[in-house]
Each structure stands twice: as C-alpha cells, then as structure tokens.
C-alpha positions in Angstrom: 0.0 0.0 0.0 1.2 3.4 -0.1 2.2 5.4 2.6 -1.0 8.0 2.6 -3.4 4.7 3.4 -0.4 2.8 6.0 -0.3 6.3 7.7 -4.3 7.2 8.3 -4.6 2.9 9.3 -1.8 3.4 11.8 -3.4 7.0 13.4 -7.0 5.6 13.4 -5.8 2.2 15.8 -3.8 4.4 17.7 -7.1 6.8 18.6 -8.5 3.7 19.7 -5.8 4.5 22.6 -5.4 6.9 23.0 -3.9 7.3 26.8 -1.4 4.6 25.9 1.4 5.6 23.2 3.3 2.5 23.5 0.4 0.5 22.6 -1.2 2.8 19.9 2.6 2.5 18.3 2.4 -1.4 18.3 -0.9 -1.1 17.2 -0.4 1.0 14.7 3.1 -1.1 13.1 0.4 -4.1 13.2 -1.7 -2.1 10.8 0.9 -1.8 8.6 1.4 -5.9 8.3 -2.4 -6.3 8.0 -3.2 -3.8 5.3 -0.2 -5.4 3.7 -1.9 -8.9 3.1 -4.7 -6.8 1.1 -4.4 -7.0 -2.6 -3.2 -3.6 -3.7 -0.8 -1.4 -6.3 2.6 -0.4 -5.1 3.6 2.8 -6.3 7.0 1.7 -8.4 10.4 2.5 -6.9 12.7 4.3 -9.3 15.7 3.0 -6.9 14.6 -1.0 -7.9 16.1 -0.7 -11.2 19.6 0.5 -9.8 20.0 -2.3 -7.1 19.9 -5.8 -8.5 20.7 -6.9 -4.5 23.7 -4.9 -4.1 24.0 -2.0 -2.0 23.7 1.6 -3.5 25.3 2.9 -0.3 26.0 6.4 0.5 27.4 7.0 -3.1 23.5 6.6 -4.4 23.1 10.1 -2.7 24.4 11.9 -5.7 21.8 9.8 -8.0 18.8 11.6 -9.2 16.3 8.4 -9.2 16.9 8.8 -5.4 16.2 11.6 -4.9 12.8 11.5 -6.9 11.7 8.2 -5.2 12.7 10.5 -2.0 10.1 13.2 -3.4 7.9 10.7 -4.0 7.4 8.5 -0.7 8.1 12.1 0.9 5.4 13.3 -0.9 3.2 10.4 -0.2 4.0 10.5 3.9 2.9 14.3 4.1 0.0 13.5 2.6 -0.7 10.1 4.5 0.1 12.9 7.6 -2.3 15.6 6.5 -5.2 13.7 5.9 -4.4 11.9 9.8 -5.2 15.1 11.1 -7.8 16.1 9.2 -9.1 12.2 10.1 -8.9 12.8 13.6 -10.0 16.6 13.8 -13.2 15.7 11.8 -13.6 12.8 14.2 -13.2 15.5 17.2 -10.2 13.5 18.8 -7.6 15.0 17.4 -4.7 14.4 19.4 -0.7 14.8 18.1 0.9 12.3 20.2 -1.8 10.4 18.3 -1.1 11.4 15.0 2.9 10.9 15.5 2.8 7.6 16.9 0.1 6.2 14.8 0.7 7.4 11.6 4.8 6.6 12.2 4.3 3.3 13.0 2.1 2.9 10.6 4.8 4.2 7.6 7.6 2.5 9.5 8.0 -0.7 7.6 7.9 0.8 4.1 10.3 3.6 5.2 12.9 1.0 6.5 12.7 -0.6 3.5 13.4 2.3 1.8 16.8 2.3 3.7 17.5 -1.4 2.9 18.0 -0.6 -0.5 20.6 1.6 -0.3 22.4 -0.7 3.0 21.2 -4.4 2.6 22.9 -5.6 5.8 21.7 -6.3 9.0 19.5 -5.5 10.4 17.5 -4.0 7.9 17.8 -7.8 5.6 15.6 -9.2 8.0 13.3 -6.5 8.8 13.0 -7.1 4.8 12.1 -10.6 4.9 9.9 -10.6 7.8 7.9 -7.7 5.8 7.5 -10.0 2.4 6.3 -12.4 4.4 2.8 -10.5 5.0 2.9 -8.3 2.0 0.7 -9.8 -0.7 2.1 -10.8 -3.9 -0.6 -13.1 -5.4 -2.6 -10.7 -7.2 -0.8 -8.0 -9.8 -2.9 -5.4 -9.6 -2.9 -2.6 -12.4 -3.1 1.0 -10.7 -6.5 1.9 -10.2 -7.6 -1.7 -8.9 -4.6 -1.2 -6.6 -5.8 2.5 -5.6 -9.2 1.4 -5.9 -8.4 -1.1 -3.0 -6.8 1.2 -0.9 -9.4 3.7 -0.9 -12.3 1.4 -0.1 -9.7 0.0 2.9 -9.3 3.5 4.1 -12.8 4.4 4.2 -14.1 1.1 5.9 -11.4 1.8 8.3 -12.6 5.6 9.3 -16.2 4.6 8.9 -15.2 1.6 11.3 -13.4 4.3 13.9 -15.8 6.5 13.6 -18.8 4.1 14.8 -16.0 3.0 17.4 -15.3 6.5 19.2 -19.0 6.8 19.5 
C-alpha cells in the first residue's frame, strides 16, 4: 500500500488508545502488516532498477532516481500525515501524540525498507524478509484496482473508527 493509506490505518488504531502511546505505536506497526496482506498497487520505486541486491550505499546520494523516489514517498507521507489530522480533527479526537505515533508506526515498515536498498545488511535484511512475508504478492494489480483497493480500505477503516469513538 502506499504510505498515505499505511499512515491514516496506523493513526485511526492508535485513537483507539489513545492514553497509551506504547500500545497505539504497536498497534499501529500491526496495521501496517495487516493492510499489507490486502491485494493492492505499489507505487513503483525508481531506486529498484539501480540495485539488482547490491548496495547503493552512501554514493547513491548523488543519484537523481533517489532523490525522486525521496520526493515521492516524501510526498506520499505528508499526505498520509495531512489527511491523519484532518481524520482525527473531523472525528473531534484530534490528538498529536496520536497522530505521530500512529501514523509513524504505521509508515515505518515501508520507510525501513526504503533504507534497505541503499544498505542491505543487518539489520534492515531481515526487517526485509519478515515484511514479504505478509505483503501480498498473489494478485498483480494494475493501478486503479490497486488505488481502488486502498481507498475502499481506508474508508471502511474511518467509517469503522468512527462508529468506534461513538
């Protein structure tokens, strides 16, 4: 999934609980793993192409595909963050140690692996492989399907938090 749907998953099970960080953090990096084993479209990583299982290392820094997969993904966190807070304000909880643990715990897993292309060492190797192991790969999903998928997820899940918090 992309970041903008991992991010407003992670915030809404962390307003669940909101009192406890700790837990709203682990609740929100189970999100992540859950929403994972959904059918959906990954938007494509420019950085793949260069890897082929090696390092890039700190040289990759002077790379342009880096840097727009780092527009990208940043692009796609702010708006995962934004729309958190809009989430949560519209669902009159809105709360920022809320927002920061959820929505980072949520993002966490795709941002790691983000870094384990560029240092493919431990421990970020098996962060990797313990995050294949619930991300879905059985369906290819063309773009809008994939977006398609998110967006119904995303909307259960406020719908769902919503009826919660009442």
């Amino acid at each position: 999934m992309i970041l903008t749907s991992h991010a407003i998953a992670g915030t809404l099970v962390a307003s669940l609980v909101p009192n406890h960080p700790v837990l709203g953090f682990g609740l929100g990096l189970a999100s992540h793993y859950l929403l994972d084993m959904i059918p959906h479209w990954e938007a494509p990583m420019h950085t793949d192409a260069l890897t082929n299982k090696e390092d890039l290392g700190l040289a990759s820094f002077k790379n342009k595909t880096l840097w727009l997969d780092f527009f990208i993904k940043g692009s796609d966190l702010l708006a995962g963050i934004l729309l958190s807070a809009f989430v949560l304000y519209f669902m009159s909880c809105f709360n920022l140690q809320v927002l920061i643990m959820g929505a980072s715990a949520g993002v966490l897993p795709d941002l790691l692996q983000f870094f384990y292309l560029l240092w493919k060492k431990f421990p970020l190797n098996w962060i990797q492989r313990f995050h294949e192991i619930f991300h879905n790969n059985r369906f290819e999903f063309r773009k809008i399907e994939g977006i398609l998928t998110q967006v119904i997820t995303v909307f259960f899940l406020i719908i769902l938090a919503f009826f919660i918090k009442k």
